[in-house]
N, C-alpha and C positions, 0 to 999 in steps of 0.2 A: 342642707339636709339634716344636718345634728340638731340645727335651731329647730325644726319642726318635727323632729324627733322629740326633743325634750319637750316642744307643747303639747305634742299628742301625750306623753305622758304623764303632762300638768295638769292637763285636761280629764287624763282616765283617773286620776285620784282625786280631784274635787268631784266630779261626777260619785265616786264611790264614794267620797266622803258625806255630800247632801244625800244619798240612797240609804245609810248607814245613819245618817243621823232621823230620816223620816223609820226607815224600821227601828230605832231605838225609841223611838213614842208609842209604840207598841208592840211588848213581846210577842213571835208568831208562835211559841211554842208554850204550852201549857207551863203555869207555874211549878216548881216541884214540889213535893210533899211537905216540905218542911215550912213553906212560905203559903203556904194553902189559904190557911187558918187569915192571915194577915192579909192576905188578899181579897180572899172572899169578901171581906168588911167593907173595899174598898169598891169593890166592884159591884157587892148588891147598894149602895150607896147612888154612885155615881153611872155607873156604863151601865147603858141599856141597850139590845140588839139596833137600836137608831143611830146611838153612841158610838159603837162600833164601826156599823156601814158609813156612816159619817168619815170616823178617823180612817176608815181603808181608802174613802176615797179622798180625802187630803194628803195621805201617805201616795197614792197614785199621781195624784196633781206635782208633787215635790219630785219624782222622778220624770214626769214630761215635760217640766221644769229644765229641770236640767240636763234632759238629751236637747232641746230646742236651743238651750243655751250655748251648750256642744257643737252644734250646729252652724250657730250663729256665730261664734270664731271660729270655725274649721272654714266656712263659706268665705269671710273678709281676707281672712290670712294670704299676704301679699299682694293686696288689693287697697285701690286708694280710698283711705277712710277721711269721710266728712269729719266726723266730732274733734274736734283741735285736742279734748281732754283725751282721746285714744289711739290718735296716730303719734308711730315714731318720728324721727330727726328728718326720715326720707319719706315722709307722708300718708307709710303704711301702717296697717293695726301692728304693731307690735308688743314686746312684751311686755311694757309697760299698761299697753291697751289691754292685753291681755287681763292681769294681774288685777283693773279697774274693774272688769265684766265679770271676774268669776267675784271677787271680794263684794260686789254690789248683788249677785246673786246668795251668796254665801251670809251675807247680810238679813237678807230678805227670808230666807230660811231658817238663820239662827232665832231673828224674833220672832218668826210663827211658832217655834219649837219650848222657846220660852213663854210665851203667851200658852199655848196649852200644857205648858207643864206648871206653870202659874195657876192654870184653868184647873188642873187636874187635882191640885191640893186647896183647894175651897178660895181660891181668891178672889174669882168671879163668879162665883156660883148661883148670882141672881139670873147668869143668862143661859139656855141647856147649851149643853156640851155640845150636841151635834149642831147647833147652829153657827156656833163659832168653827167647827171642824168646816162646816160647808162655808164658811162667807170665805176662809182661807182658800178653801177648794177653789170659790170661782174667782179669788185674784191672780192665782197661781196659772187657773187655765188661761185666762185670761192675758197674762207675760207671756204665756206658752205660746199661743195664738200668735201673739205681736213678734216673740221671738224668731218662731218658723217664719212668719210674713218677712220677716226682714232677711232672714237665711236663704230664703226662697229668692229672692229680690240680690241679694248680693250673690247669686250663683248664676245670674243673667247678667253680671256687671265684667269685662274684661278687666285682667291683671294689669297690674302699674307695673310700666316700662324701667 
């Protein structure tokens, strides 16, 4: 019970962690007064209301993301896992399995995150903003999809004896 105490709680901080990191690609609250000026430059430049709906919905994509992911070890956990690279000593996901699934997600996140922060200050700028926001969008739904299918699938599978 303590072991699955501490992953639910491994679990609820990288969950906050990639949710935190996709709102940190975009402030929700207005600039203050004093960065106004600096921003303005940046934003009649670069974001445009496509720009935005774009990044809201890759910022969306990165949390269905990671509840799916969430999912996907809360479903295996104590359950006997195929991938030789994620089961423990006794055949189950454990935390070693763990620690591969969130690190391969958290991965997967940190480069989109740098990619449009790269995107954001002129590195790519020959391609629009909102279409790199959407291609992220649809690989992320995309994991998402595949995630839940496997979550879904391992909640129909009996626990290892």
């Amino acid at each position: 019970m303590k072991f699955q105490n501490r992953i639910a709680r491994g679990l609820a901080a990288c969950l906050l962690a990639s949710f935190c990191i996709a709102l940190n690609a975009q402030p929700l609250l207005p600039s203050t007064t004093s960065t106004i000026a600096a921003d303005s430059r940046l934003i009649s430049k670069t974001a445009t209301p496509s720009d935005r709906s774009a990044k809201r919905l890759w910022q969306i994509s990165v949390v269905t993301l990671s509840v799916a992911n969430v999912l996907d070890v809360q479903s295996s956990i104590g359950k006997h896992e195929l991938n030789p690279a994620l089961s423990g000593s006794s055949g189950t996901l454990g935390a070693q399995g763990i620690l591969v699934k969130t690190a391969l997600q958290g991965g997967l996140i940190g480069i989109e995150y740098l990619l449009t922060r790269s995107h954001s200050h002129g590195v790519l700028e020959e391609r629009p903003r909102s279409r790199l926001y959407r291609s992220l969008a649809i690989v992320n739904f995309a994991a998402t999809g595949a995630f839940a299918g496997i979550a879904a699938h391992n909640y129909t599978v009996p626990a290892a004896r």
